[in-house]
C-alpha positions as CSV (number, residue, x, y, z in Angstrom):
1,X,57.6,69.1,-79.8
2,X,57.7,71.8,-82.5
3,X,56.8,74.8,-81.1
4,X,60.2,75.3,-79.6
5,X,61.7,74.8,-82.4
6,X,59.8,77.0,-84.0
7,X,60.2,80.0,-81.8
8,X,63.9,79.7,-82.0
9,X,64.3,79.5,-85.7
10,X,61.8,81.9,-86.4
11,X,59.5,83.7,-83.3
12,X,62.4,84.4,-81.2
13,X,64.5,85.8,-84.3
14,X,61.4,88.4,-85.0
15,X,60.9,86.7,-88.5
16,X,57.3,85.3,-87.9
17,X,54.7,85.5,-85.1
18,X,52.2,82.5,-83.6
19,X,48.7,83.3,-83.1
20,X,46.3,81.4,-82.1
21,X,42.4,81.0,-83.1
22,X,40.1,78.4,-80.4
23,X,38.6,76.4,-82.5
24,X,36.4,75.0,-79.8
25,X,34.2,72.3,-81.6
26,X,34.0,69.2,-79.3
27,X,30.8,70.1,-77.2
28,X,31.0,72.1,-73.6
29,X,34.2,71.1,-71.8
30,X,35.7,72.5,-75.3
31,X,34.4,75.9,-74.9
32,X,35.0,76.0,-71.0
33,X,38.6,74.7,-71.1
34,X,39.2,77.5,-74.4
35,X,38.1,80.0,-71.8
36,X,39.6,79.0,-69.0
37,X,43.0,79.5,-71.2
38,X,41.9,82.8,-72.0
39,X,41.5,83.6,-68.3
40,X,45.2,82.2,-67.3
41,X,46.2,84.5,-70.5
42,X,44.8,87.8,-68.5
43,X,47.4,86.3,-65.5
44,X,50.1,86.0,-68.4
45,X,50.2,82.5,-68.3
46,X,48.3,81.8,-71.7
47,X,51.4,79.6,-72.6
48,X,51.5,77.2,-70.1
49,X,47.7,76.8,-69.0
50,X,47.4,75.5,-72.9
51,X,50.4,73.2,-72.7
52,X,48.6,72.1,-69.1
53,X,45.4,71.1,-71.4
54,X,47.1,69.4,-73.6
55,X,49.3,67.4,-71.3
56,X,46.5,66.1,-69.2
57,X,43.9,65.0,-72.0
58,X,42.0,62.2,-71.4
59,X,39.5,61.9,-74.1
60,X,36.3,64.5,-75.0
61,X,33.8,65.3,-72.9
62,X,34.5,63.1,-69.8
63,X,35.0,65.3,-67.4
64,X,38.8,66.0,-67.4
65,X,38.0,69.8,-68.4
66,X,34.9,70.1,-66.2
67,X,35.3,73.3,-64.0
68,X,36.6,71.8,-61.0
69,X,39.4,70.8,-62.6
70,X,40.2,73.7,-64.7
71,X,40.4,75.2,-61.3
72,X,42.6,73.1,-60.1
73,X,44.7,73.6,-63.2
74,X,44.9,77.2,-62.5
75,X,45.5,76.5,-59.1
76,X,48.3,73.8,-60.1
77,X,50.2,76.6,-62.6
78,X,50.0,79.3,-59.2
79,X,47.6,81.6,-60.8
80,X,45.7,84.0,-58.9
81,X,42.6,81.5,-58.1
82,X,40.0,84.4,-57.5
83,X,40.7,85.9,-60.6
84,X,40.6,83.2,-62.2
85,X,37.6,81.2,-60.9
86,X,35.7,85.1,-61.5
87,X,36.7,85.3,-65.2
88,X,36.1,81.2,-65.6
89,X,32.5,82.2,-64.1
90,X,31.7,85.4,-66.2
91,X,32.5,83.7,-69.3
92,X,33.4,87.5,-71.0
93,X,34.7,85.4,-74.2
94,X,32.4,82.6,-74.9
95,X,30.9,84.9,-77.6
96,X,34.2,85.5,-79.1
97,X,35.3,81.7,-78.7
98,X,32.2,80.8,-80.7
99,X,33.1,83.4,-83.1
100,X,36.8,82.3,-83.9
101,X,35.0,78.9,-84.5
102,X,32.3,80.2,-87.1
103,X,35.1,82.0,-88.7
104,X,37.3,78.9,-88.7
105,X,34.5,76.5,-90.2
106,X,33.5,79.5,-93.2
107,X,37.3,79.0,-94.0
108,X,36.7,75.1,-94.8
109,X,38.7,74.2,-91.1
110,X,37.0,71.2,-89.8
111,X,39.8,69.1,-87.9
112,X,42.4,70.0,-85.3
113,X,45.8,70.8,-85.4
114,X,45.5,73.1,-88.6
115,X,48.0,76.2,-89.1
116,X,48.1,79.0,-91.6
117,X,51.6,79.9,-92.6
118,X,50.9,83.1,-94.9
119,X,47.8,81.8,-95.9
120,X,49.2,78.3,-97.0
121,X,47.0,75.8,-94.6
122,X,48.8,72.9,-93.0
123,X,46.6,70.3,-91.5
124,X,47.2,67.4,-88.9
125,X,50.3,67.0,-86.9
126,X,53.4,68.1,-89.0
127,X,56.9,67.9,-88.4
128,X,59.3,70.5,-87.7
129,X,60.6,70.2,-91.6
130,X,57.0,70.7,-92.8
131,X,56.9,74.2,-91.3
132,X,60.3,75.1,-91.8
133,X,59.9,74.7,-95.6
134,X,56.3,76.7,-95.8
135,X,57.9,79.5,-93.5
136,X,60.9,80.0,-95.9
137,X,59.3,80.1,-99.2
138,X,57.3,82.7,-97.5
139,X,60.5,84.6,-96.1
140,X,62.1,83.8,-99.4
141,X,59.1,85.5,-101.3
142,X,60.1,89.2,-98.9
143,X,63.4,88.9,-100.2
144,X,64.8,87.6,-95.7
Protein backbone atom coordinates (compact mmCIF):
# COMPACT_ATOMS: atom_id res chain seq x y z
CA UNK A 1 0.00 0.00 0.00
CA UNK A 2 1.07 3.59 -0.43
CA UNK A 3 -0.45 5.40 2.10
CA UNK A 4 1.97 4.39 4.67
CA UNK A 5 4.53 5.21 2.84
CA UNK A 6 3.35 8.22 2.34
CA UNK A 7 2.71 9.37 5.74
CA UNK A 8 6.19 8.51 6.72
CA UNK A 9 8.05 10.34 4.07
CA UNK A 10 5.84 13.19 4.08
CA UNK A 11 2.50 13.37 6.59
CA UNK A 12 4.25 12.21 9.54
CA UNK A 13 7.35 14.63 8.81
CA UNK A 14 4.70 17.75 8.74
CA UNK A 15 5.67 18.35 4.97
CA UNK A 16 2.25 17.60 3.32
CA UNK A 17 -1.34 16.74 4.62
CA UNK A 18 -4.06 14.05 3.08
CA UNK A 19 -7.45 15.05 2.71
CA UNK A 20 -9.95 13.43 1.47
CA UNK A 21 -13.17 14.47 -0.87
CA UNK A 22 -16.23 11.27 -1.15
CA UNK A 23 -16.68 11.08 -4.43
CA UNK A 24 -19.67 8.94 -4.07
CA UNK A 25 -20.79 8.16 -7.71
CA UNK A 26 -21.75 4.43 -7.85
CA UNK A 27 -25.58 4.62 -6.86
CA UNK A 28 -26.95 4.26 -3.09
CA UNK A 29 -24.67 1.80 -1.18
CA UNK A 30 -21.96 4.58 -2.44
CA UNK A 31 -23.48 7.36 -0.56
CA UNK A 32 -24.50 5.19 2.54
CA UNK A 33 -21.09 3.42 2.98
CA UNK A 34 -19.42 7.50 2.36
CA UNK A 35 -21.55 8.25 5.30
CA UNK A 36 -21.30 5.60 7.35
CA UNK A 37 -17.30 6.54 7.23
CA UNK A 38 -18.11 9.89 8.15
CA UNK A 39 -20.05 8.61 11.17
CA UNK A 40 -16.95 6.21 12.43
CA UNK A 41 -14.93 9.63 11.78
CA UNK A 42 -17.15 11.48 14.71
CA UNK A 43 -15.89 8.12 16.90
CA UNK A 44 -12.25 8.92 15.51
CA UNK A 45 -12.02 5.98 13.61
CA UNK A 46 -12.32 7.63 10.07
CA UNK A 47 -9.02 5.73 9.22
CA UNK A 48 -9.82 2.38 9.73
CA UNK A 49 -13.80 2.20 8.93
CA UNK A 50 -12.36 3.39 5.16
CA UNK A 51 -9.62 0.77 5.09
CA UNK A 52 -12.65 -1.68 6.40
CA UNK A 53 -14.58 -0.67 3.05
CA UNK A 54 -12.08 -1.18 1.05
CA UNK A 55 -10.90 -4.50 2.35
CA UNK A 56 -14.25 -6.13 2.09
CA UNK A 57 -15.42 -4.93 -1.44
CA UNK A 58 -17.28 -7.21 -3.36
CA UNK A 59 -18.50 -5.39 -6.37
CA UNK A 60 -21.24 -2.21 -6.62
CA UNK A 61 -24.31 -2.27 -5.50
CA UNK A 62 -24.86 -5.82 -4.24
CA UNK A 63 -25.42 -5.53 -1.05
CA UNK A 64 -21.99 -5.69 0.73
CA UNK A 65 -22.51 -1.90 1.90
CA UNK A 66 -26.28 -2.19 2.58
CA UNK A 67 -26.96 -0.96 6.20
CA UNK A 68 -26.87 -4.04 7.98
CA UNK A 69 -23.57 -4.49 7.23
CA UNK A 70 -22.15 -1.19 7.69
CA UNK A 71 -23.41 -1.86 11.08
CA UNK A 72 -21.74 -4.63 11.51
CA UNK A 73 -18.64 -2.94 10.28
CA UNK A 74 -18.90 -0.42 12.95
CA UNK A 75 -19.66 -3.04 15.22
CA UNK A 76 -16.59 -5.21 13.96
CA UNK A 77 -13.96 -1.90 14.37
CA UNK A 78 -15.63 -1.52 18.38
CA UNK A 79 -17.32 1.69 17.67
CA UNK A 80 -19.99 2.92 19.76
CA UNK A 81 -22.97 1.05 17.88
CA UNK A 82 -25.76 3.56 19.09
CA UNK A 83 -23.93 6.36 17.90
CA UNK A 84 -23.27 5.09 15.11
CA UNK A 85 -26.43 3.39 13.85
CA UNK A 86 -28.16 7.26 15.02
CA UNK A 87 -25.68 9.26 12.78
CA UNK A 88 -25.92 6.22 9.93
CA UNK A 89 -29.89 6.93 10.29
CA UNK A 90 -29.91 10.88 10.33
CA UNK A 91 -27.89 11.00 7.33
CA UNK A 92 -26.50 14.81 8.65
CA UNK A 93 -23.94 14.65 5.53
CA UNK A 94 -25.70 13.17 2.58
CA UNK A 95 -26.08 16.83 1.42
CA UNK A 96 -22.51 17.47 1.81
CA UNK A 97 -21.44 14.01 0.30
CA UNK A 98 -23.43 14.95 -2.74
CA UNK A 99 -21.74 18.21 -2.71
CA UNK A 100 -18.05 17.04 -2.60
CA UNK A 101 -19.25 14.92 -5.72
CA UNK A 102 -20.79 17.92 -7.82
CA UNK A 103 -17.59 19.74 -6.93
CA UNK A 104 -15.46 16.82 -7.94
CA UNK A 105 -17.34 16.24 -11.50
CA UNK A 106 -17.17 20.50 -12.30
CA UNK A 107 -13.36 19.82 -11.80
CA UNK A 108 -13.38 17.22 -14.89
CA UNK A 109 -13.03 14.02 -11.93
CA UNK A 110 -14.90 11.20 -13.31
CA UNK A 111 -13.03 7.94 -12.24
CA UNK A 112 -11.71 6.73 -8.85
CA UNK A 113 -8.62 6.70 -7.30
CA UNK A 114 -7.70 10.40 -8.35
CA UNK A 115 -5.40 12.68 -6.10
CA UNK A 116 -4.38 16.37 -6.24
CA UNK A 117 -0.85 16.94 -5.26
CA UNK A 118 -0.75 20.93 -5.30
CA UNK A 119 -3.12 21.04 -7.90
CA UNK A 120 -1.29 18.54 -10.20
CA UNK A 121 -4.04 15.65 -10.67
CA UNK A 122 -2.94 12.00 -10.54
CA UNK A 123 -5.44 9.52 -11.72
CA UNK A 124 -5.75 5.64 -11.28
CA UNK A 125 -3.71 3.59 -8.95
CA UNK A 126 -0.11 5.06 -8.82
CA UNK A 127 2.83 3.82 -7.27
CA UNK A 128 4.68 5.08 -4.43
CA UNK A 129 7.42 6.75 -7.01
CA UNK A 130 4.58 8.50 -8.84
CA UNK A 131 3.71 10.59 -5.72
CA UNK A 132 7.02 10.92 -4.38
CA UNK A 133 8.13 12.71 -7.53
CA UNK A 134 4.85 15.17 -7.80
CA UNK A 135 5.22 15.83 -3.90
CA UNK A 136 8.95 16.98 -4.36
CA UNK A 137 8.76 19.18 -7.24
CA UNK A 138 6.13 20.80 -5.20
CA UNK A 139 8.46 20.92 -1.94
CA UNK A 140 11.26 21.78 -4.27
CA UNK A 141 9.23 24.78 -5.65
CA UNK A 142 8.92 26.25 -1.45
CA UNK A 143 12.50 26.06 -1.44
CA UNK A 144 12.06 22.29 1.59
Amino acid sequence: MVEPELAKRYIDEGKVKLVWHDFAWIGEESRLSAQAARCAGRQGKFWEYHDHLYNNQRGENGGQFAAPNLRQFAATLGLDTGAFDSCLERGEDVPAIQQELTAARSEGIAATPSFKVNGQRLVGARGIEAFAQAIDAELAKLGQ
